[in-house]
C-alpha angles and dihedrals in degrees: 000000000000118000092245096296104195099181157237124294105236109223109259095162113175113201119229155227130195088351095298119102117268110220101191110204103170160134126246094234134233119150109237085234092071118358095201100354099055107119085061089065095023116178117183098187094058090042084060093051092049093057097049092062094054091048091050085064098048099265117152108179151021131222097219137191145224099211100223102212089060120031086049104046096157126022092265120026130065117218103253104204083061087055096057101050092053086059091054087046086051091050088049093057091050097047083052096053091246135112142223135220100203119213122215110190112056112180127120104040130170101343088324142089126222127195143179108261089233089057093098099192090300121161113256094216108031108030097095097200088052090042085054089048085057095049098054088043095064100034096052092050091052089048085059100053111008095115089048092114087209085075113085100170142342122235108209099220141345113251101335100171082072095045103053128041120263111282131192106265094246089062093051104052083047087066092037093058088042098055099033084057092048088066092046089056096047083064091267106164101159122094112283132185135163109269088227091133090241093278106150121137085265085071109027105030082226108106098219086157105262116105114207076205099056094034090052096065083061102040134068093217150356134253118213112195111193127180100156115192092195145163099216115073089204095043081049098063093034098053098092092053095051079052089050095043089049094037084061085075087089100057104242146101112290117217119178092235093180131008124129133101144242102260079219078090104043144039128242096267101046090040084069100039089053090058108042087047085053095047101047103039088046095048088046075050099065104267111147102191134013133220119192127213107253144351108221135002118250104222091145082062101064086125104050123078135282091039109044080069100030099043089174090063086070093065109051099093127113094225126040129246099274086042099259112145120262109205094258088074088042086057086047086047088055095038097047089060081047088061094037094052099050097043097246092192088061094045132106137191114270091242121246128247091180117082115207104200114219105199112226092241093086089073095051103221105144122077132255096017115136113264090230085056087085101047076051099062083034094062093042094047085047089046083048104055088049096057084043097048085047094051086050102249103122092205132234103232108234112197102202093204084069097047135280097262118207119229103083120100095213117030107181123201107191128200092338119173092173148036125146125264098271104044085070096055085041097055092059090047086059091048094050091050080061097270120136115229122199125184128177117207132236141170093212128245103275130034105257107129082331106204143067120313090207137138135180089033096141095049091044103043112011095244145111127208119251093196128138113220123263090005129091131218109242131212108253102202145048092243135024117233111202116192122196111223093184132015132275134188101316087336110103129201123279088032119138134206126190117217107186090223114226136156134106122305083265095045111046099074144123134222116243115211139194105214116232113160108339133103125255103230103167128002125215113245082278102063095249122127114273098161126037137168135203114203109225102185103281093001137047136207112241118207128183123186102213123072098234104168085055090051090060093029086068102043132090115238094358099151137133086032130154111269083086088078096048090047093046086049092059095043085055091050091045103055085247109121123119121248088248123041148157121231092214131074099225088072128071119205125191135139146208122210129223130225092254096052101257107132125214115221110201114193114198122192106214081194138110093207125053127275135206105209122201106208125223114211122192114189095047078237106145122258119220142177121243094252083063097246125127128276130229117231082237123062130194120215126192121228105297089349131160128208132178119213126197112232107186113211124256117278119265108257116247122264106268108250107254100222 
């Protein structure tokens, strides 16, 4: 139905150095001698072991820290001695071929804050006289190494938004543009950005005070830290995409500047499925450089805060206490000669020609909403991705807030309680430019103003709501039957799909409708309409009654559940579909594309067991390995397991003949 829809670019910006791209793999670093307090007990010839362990699996950086308390141990002198011994840890990186992004405010580190002993209580972002320490202190640390070619960016703090109190957002990005500028005047040339772990409300749905928007304009790229507790394994592994989708918003490279886990919480194996399924659906999300936390385990501190408080703290390294490697750096190790066999500085993003709509009340920003309403649409987009990523149509993210842009064939708009006045109108512009719509209802999960903040919806859908005022409709079962009455995309009529139904009372609700001049397309286990369509010239408008995204989003190991085929039937229908795909949900299936046209197919298996994928091709256009040899039309995958395929372009037609 769409009018040839090619498409969106995703963002997938690298950052650079002397004009060439910069590709961080790395460790955040803390010798297993110290932790924080390292440079006390410095050692450089165990620092030197440590890196070359990093750098024989491929490793090419650290994320490292000035430990506050002591490097600044009065307001306005720096030790020194510790000095000293960061320059001889710079010139260790540099012997070993590797680099450093030095961190100035720690800090909070590892369940624990530190602070200065002249701090006195003061606020971090508005005391001026504190803002001005920080300053100096920054500048006056960049001054000092600012021309050591082993160091390729500076981070300004580590979690900040955990250190100091909540400020109003206007305070903080005051801070932000002042310390930020304090490295710029100690000579420091090389990318910088806060080291706030990319927390603002655009990506949380929580206002703390930093905007990944504001901050953005300062910054030359953006640190997602991700440490998901979950119920979903899917949702799990896919978490940190999802951060890196949302963290885009400011318009910058996103490096996963900390993700891992304590293997206190996991076993070996899972250890290592964790973190092939982080690194390659980040990456396939638009992350341009990874920083593991952290680079070794601390069993000889036992002793030392934080972890004699925090004994899984002691456990999150890569490598173990004596530097053998731990299965995470053997996944880096894997995943480095990945990057490095498909040119990762030439790729782009495969484009999207799916929108996901991210409706503008997870930032917060109109008056008298309820506060829970933003983890809500969180927990729908996030529900949404899933089901997209599983229906292999790796989605374009849409922030409402910035515009509804035309260009995509399918633009979903899952669960969504809200969206202000003229996105309605807009999204039947959009359907009636050939594009299919599709949005899922829902009441919301609390009972302020509990129903749907919609307009237009006659004109859009062909309905009219059969609501009565200040009450919801519940969902009278355990599980939603839904029952296609005509076909759509691959699903035929009479087809059923079955949705467990969960949420809170205010929640779990459907939308009862009075039809006008839509199409029935599937009826709930009642008979009464669940999805309708409303034909706009070359595109339609989709409505389901039922807020299915929310359904998943509340329960606990939902996924893979069926909202994937819906979605993959309206892609069908929409002209949306990719050129490689994987008729089964268990697989995800994105690419990058190479400078020279070849595209790179990853297939991901979401699944604990293992999967045999039969793959679609569209084009006809030959899959191979990267090795160059033929692939079957069925693949086996082992359990979580990733493989790149190599997909040549299409040969160049002839020259037409001149008669």
């Amino acid at each position: 139905m769409s009018l040839g829809h090619v498409g969106r670019p995703r963002p997938f910006g690298m950052l650079e150095r002397d004009g060439a791209p910069l590709l961080w793999l790395g460790a955040n670093f803390w010798s297993r001698t110290g932790g924080p307090l390292m440079w006390r007990s410095y050692d450089g010839g165990v620092v030197r072991e440590e890196l070359a362990v990093l750098h024989e699996h491929g490793l090419n950086m650290t994320r490292s820290f000035f430990y506050w308390p002591d490097f600044m141990p009065e307001p306005d002198r720096l030790d020194e001695t510790l000095v000293a011994r960061y320059a001889d840890f710079l010139d260790a990186h540099l012997a070993m071929g590797m680099t450093t992004v030095p961190t100035f405010i720690v800090g909070h580190m590892s369940g624990e804050n530190w602070d200065p002993s002249w701090r006195g209580g003061r606020d971090l972002y508005g005391d001026v006289w504190l803002v001005a320490r920080q300053a100096w202190f920054i500048r006056h640390l960049t001054a000092r190494f600012a021309g050591h070619r082993a160091v390729s960016g500076w981070l300004v703090s580590n979690e900040m938004p955990i250190y100091g109190d909540p400020s109003p957002t206007e305070t903080v990005s005051s801070w932000a543009e002042l310390v930020v500028a304090a490295v710029r005047a100690g000579g420091g040339g090389q990318p910088v950005s806060l080291g706030d772990g990319a927390w603002g409300v655009e990506v949380t749905g929580r206002d703390n005070g930093f905007s990944v928007r504001e901050t953005g304009a300062m910054v030359d790229f953006v640190g997602p830290h991700v440490y998901p507790m979950g119920t979903d394994p899917v949702r799990q592994h896919l978490r940190a995409a999802l951060m890196c989708e949302l963290a885009a918003v400011a318009g910058k490279p996103v490096v996963m500047e900390e993700f891992g886990l304590s293997s206190d919480f996991v076993s070996p194996a899972n250890a290592a499925h964790y973190y092939r399924q982080v690194l390659h659906t980040s990456l396939l999300a638009g992350a341009t450089g990874w920083v593991a936390w952290n680079n070794t385990d601390y069993d000889d501190l036992r002793h030392q805060d934080p972890y004699r408080h925090h004994p899984f703290e002691m456990h999150f390294g890569i490598t173990d206490s004596r530097g053998a490697a731990k299965p995470p750096l053997l996944e880096l190790r894997d995943f480095a000669a990945a990057l490095s066999r498909v040119d990762l500085a030439r790729c782009r993003r495969a484009e999207a020609r799916t929108a996901l709509v991210v409706p503008s009340y997870l930032e917060g920003v109109f008056p008298f909403s309820d506060e829970d309403d933003a983890t809500f649409v969180l927990s729908a987009v996030e529900q949404a991705h899933v089901a997209a990523r599983e229906a292999d149509l790796p989605p374009g993210f849409v922030r409402e807030r910035d515009g509804l842009d035309e260009g995509y064939a399918l633009y979903l708009v899952p669960s969504v309680k809200a969206l202000t006045a003229p996105s309605w109108f807009r999204l039947q512009e959009l359907a009636e430019g050939g594009a299919t719509v599709w949005v899922s209802y829902a009441a919301g999960s609390n009972d302020t103003q509990r129903g749907p903040w919609w307009s237009n919806t006659e004109a859009l859908f062909g309905v009219r709501n059969a609501l009565s005022y200040g009450l919801n409709d519940p969902i009278e079962d355990d599980e939603v039957t839904i029952r296609f009455t005509t076909s759509l995309g691959e699903i035929a009529a009479g087809e059923e799909l079955a949705f467990p139904a969960a949420g809170t009372p205010d929640g779990r609700a459907f939308l009862p409708v009075e039809v006008l001049d839509a199409e029935v397309v599937a009826v709930d286990g009642r008979g009464r309409p669940a999805i309708l369509r409303k034909r706009h010239g070359a595109g339609q408008a989709v409505l389901c009654t039922y807020p299915l995204e929310y359904l998943a989003a509340a329960r606990p190991r939902a996924n893979p559940e069926p909202t994937w085929a819906i979605y993959r039937a309206l892609a069908m229908e929409a002209a949306a579909t990719g050129p490689v795909s994987v008729p089964d949900p268990r697989v995800l299936v994105d690419a990058l594309v190479h400078q020279d046209g070849t595209r790179y197919v990853w297939l991901v298996n979401a699944d604990p067991g293992p999967v045999k994928a039969g793959l679609r091709v569209a084009d006809g256009q030959p899959l191979r390995t990267l090795d160059g040899e033929p692939v079957d039309p069925v693949v086996e995958l082992a359990p979580y397991g990733v493989t790149v395929l190599r997909q040549p372009p299409a040969p160049a037609a002839p020259p037409e003949e001149k008669p």
